[in-house]
N, C-alpha and C positions, 0 to 999 in steps of 0.2 A: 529447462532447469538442469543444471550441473549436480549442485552439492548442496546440502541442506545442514542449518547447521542451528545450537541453540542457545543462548543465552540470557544468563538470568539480571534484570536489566536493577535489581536490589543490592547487585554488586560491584556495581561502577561508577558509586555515583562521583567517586574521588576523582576518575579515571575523564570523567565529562562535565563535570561541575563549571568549568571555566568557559564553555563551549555555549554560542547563543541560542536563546530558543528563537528558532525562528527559522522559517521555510530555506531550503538550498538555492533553491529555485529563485530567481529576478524578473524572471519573463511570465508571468503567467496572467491572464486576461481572462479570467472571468466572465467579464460585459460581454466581451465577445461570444462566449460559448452561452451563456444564455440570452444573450442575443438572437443567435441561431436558432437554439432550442423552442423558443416563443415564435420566431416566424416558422416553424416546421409542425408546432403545434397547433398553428390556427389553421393553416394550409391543408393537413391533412388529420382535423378531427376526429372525423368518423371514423376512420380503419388508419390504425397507425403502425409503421415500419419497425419492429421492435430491434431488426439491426440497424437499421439509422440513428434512432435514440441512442443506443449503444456506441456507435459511431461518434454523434454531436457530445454525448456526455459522457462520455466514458473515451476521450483519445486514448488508443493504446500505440507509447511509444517504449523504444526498449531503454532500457535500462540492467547496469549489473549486477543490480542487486535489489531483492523485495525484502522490506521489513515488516513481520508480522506484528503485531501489538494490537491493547487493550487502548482504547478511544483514549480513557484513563491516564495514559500514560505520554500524551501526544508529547507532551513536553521535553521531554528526556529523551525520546525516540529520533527528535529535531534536534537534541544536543548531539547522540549520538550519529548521526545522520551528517549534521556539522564534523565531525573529526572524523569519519570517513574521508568526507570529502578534504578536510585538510590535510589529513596523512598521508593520503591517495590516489587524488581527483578520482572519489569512486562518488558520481551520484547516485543515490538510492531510491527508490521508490516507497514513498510514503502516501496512501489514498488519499487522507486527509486533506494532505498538500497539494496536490494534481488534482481531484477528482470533485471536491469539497463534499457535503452533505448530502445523501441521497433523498433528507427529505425535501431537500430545494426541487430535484426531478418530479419528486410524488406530488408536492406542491401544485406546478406549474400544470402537470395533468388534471389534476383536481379540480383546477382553477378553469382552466382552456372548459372542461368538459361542462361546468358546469353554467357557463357564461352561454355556452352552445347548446344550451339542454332547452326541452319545450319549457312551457310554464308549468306544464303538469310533473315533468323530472325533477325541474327546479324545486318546488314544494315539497316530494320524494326526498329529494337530494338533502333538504334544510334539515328534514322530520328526523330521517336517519342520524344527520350528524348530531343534533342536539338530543335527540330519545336516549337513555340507556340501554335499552336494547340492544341484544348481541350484531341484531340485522345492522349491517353498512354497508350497502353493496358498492358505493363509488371509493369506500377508502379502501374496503375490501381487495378489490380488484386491481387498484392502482396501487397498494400495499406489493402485492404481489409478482404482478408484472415486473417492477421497479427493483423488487428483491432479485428477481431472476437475471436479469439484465447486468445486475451487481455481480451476482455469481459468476454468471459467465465471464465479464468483464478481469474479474480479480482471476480465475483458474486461465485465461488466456495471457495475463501479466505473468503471472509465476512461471508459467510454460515458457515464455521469451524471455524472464531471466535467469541470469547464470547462476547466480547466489541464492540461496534463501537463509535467509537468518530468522530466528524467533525470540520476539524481545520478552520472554518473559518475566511476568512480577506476580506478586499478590492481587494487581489488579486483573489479570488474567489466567491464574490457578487456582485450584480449589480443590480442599479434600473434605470426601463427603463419606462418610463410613468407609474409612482408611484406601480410598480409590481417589487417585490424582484426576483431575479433568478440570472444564470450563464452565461457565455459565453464557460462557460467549458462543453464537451461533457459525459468527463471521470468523472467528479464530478455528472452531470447530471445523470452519466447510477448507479454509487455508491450509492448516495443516492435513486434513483429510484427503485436500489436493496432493499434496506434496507427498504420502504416502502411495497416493496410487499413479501419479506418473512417472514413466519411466525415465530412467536420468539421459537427456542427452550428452550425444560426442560436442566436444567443445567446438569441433569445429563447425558445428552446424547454427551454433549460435548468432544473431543477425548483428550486425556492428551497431558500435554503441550511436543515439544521436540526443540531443536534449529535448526534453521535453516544452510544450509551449499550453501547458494549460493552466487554470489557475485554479483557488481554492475559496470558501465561502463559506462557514460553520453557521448553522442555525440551530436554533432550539428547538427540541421536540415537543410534544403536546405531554403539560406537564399536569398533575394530577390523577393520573389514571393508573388504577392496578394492571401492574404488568405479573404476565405467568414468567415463572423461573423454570428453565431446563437446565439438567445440569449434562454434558458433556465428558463423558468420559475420556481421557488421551489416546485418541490417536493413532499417534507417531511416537513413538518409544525407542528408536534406533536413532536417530539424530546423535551427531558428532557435538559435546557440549564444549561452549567455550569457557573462559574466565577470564577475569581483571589479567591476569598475569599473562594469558593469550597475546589477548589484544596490546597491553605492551612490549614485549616480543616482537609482536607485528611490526608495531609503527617504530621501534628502534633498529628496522630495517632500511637499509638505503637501495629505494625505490627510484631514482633522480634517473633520465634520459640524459644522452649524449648528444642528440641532435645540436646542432651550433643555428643560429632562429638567422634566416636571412636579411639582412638590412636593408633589402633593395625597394621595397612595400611595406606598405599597415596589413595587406593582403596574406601577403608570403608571410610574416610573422604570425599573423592569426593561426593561416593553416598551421604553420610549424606548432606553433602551442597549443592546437588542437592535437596533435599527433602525439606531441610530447604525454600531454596530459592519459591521454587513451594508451600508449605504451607503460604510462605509473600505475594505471590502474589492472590491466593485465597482469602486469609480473608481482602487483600485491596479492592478489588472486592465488598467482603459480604458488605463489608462496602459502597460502593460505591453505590451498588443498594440498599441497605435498607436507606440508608439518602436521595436520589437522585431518588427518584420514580417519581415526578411529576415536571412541569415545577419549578425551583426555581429563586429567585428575590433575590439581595442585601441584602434585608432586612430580610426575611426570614435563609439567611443563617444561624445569628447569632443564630438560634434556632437548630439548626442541631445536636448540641451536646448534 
């Protein structure tokens, strides 16, 4: 990661209103990765590879930008997401979109382990899940596992990208006896990342490629008290943006010189590939040379 930056996602809705909800991504193949993931779970039951699970469900590809946010907020995250990418060709990384729903993974372990259990685990297994009782040791343990996997997964995204942006809103801040923080765990461990690694040189940044995974939202198990922690912030140094930033930005002319070759569908591909990767570099350049230190309203209008 480069630069870390934040935005309050309650102040733009003017700014993206026109933008669709709906994933960057065209290619993404779902069937496929839990495809994978179910032949890898029957195969190796008993003692499972928690970097291959990582691996089949969690592809990490890079991208130049990570967007932090509130589940809450997926919608607007995907508009904003949308007008990077039109201003910029900058795709961003969004979990939701790439990753889908972690309880799909929890699931599929759940499921495999318990298909594989003797008759006497099986019975175990039912007692547990239907008892009130605190004891679950199969959701317990696949609870867990599946959490870490996440972690590691999302702190290894951030690390390979350049950007961080934090989309915050009301659905991801909270103040609790006049202390800013979260209720969110996942926002919590994100920005926590992004506090404690150190910035890299840009030049060590890995080139941009697209990603090829897809995405699958499921319901969580509904009816159950959940405990609330609350989150204190953080990251308190982050460079803030605004409405007024962001157009600034994009009333900059970011367009490539390349001239696309006519001689293939091939050579034009590459060329618009390049073009596109050179638009989103020099929005970038721009974006950390105007946007070094925290900016105000008022300030912006000096930017240019």
């Amino acid at each position: 990661m480069f630069r870390a930056y934040a935005l309050d996602l309650d102040q733009i809705g003017s700014l993206i209103e026109n933008e669709p909800v709906k994933s960057i991504y065209d290619n993404v193949d779902r069937e496929k990765i839990n495809s994978s993931l179910k032949k890898f779970l029957k195969a190796n039951v008993t003692c499972l590879n928690g970097e291959k699970l990582i691996e089949i469900f969690f592809p990490s590809k890079c991208c130049p930008v990570f967007l932090s946010h509130s589940g809450l907020d997926k919608s607007r995250v995907e508009q904003f997401a949308q007008w990077l990418k039109k201003n910029f060709e900058i795709n961003s990384f969004i979990d939701s979109d790439l990753w889908g729903c972690i309880t799909d993974l929890q699931r599929e372990i759940d499921q495999e382990c318990k298909e594989n259990a003797s008759k006497q685990s099986i019975e175990r297994y039912i007692k547990s899940r239907c008892s009130g009782t605190p004891f679950n040791a199969n959701k317990y343990e696949s609870t867990t596992h599946v959490h870490i996997m996440l972690c590691q997964a999302l702190a290894h995204m951030i690390d390979r990208a350049e950007c961080f942006i934090f989309l915050g809103s009301s659905n991801s801040y909270s103040n609790q006896n006049g202390e800013k923080g979260t209720f969110s765990p996942w926002i919590y461990h994100e920005l926590s990342m992004v506090g404690i690694m150190r910035e890299r040189k840009r030049e060590s940044i890995p080139d941009f490629s697209q990603l090829n995974c897809s995405s699958t939202m499921f319901e969580g198990d509904e009816g159950k008290k959940k405990i609330k922690v609350f989150y204190p912030e953080p990251l308190k140094e982050h460079v803030l943006l605004t409405e007024n930033c962001l157009k600034l930005w994009a009333s900059q002319n970011f367009s490539t010189n390349s001239v696309n070759d006519p001689l293939s569908e091939e050579a034009v591909r590459l060329c618009e590939n390049k073009d596109a990767k050179e638009k989103w570099e020099k929005a970038l350049n721009w974006l950390y040379e105007k946007c070094r230190k925290k900016v105000t309203e008022y300030e912006t209008s000096s930017l240019l």
